[in-house]
C-alpha positions, 0 to 999 in steps of 0.5 A: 471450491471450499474448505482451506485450499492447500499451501501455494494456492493463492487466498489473497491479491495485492492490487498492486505491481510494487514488490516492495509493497508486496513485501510489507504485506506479507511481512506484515500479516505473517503469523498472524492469520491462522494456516495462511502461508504469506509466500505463496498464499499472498500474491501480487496483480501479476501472479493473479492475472489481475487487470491494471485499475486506472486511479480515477479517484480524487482521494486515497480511498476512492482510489484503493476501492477503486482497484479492491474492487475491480480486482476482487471481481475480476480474480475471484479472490480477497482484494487488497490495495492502497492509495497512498502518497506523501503529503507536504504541509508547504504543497498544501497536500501534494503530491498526495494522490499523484506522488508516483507521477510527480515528475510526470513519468508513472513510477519513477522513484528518482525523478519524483524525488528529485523534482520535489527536492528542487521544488522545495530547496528554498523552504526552511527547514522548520516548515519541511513538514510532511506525512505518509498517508495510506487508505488501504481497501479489502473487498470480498468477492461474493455470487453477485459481485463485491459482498463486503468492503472496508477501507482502513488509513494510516499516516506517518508524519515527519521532515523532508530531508535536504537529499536522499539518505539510506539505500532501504525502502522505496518511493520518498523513503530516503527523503522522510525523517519520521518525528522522534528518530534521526534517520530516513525511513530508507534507513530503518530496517524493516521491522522498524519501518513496518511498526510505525509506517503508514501502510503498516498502519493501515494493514494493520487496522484490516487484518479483522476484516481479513481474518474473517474473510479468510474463515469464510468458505471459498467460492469459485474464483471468476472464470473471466 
């Protein structure tokens, strides 16, 4: 296959299952690369029949290669992914690279949040910093295995808030004030959260590398 498929054939896979992050990148890369339709063209693990990666890394970013990687390989398709995490300043970094397992169940949004607001219910707060970090990794597939990769960061520092605000977003959103605003990331609008968030960032800072990776010709996705 080469030249530029048609519209709804998928170009590039988000390494990951979360809808809502899904949702960032399209929104993020809409009209931005030439000829891509975002809706179709930009699709999630699931869509691709792509393989659930372990995040066996001990970084953010070794854990987004890990599962570019993996994927780009096994799809045949440009690869995205992201680690990311909220980092406590009081925690020394955590939860950092377990924050979607803080509370020991994978993916439970409440939990973790509760957990941590219990954990830090004593600490004061002019010593609630904490950042959203994010290291988003493409990887290009090629005849012989991944033919280029780039990894990207971005952080989102603010306040950890006493409880939840806002019904947006996802994760620790209702929980983070961003520095220099008075509402949750779970109470700003999408545009708002994707100008300054740390994922936003992040895809933001890959968008050279996809643009080229996209104006290559394609090859032949992984028959396995």
């Amino acid at each position: 296959m080469s030249g530029t498929p048609a519209s709804g054939v998928p170009r590039l896979v988000l390494a990951t299952h979360n809808k809502g992050k899904l949702k960032e990148l399209r929104e993020l890369l809409r009209g931005q690369v030439p000829g891509l339709d975002v809706d179709t063209q930009v699709v999630d693990a699931a869509a691709a029949g792509a393989p659930d990666v372990a995040e066996t890394g001990v970084t953010f970013a070794e854990n987004s290669l890990l599962k570019a990687r993996a994927v780009a390989e096994a799809t045949g398709l440009i690869a995205i992914a992201d680690d990311s995490g909220l980092a406590v300043d009081v925690l020394g970094g955590a939860p950092g690279i377990f924050s979607a397992r803080w509370s020991g169940s994978h993916g439970d949004d409440v939990a973790n949040l509760n957990l941590l607001l219990a954990q830090l219910s004593d600490v004061p707060d002019p010593f609630r910093g904490a950042a959203f970090v994010c290291a988003a990794a493409l990887a290009v597939p090629g005849p012989d295995g991944i033919a280029r990769e780039t990894v990207e960061y971005g952080q989102l520092e603010g306040t950890l808030l006493r409880e939840p605000r806002g019904e947006g977003g996802f994760g620790y959103d209702p929980v983070l004030q961003p520095q220099g605003m008075d509402r949750s990331c779970a109470e700003l609008s999408s545009e708002e959260k994707n100008a300054i968030s740390h994922r936003g960032q992040a895809f933001r800072a890959l968008l050279p590398a996809i643009v080229s990776a996209l104006s290559e010709p394609l090859s032949e996705p992984n028959a396995n």
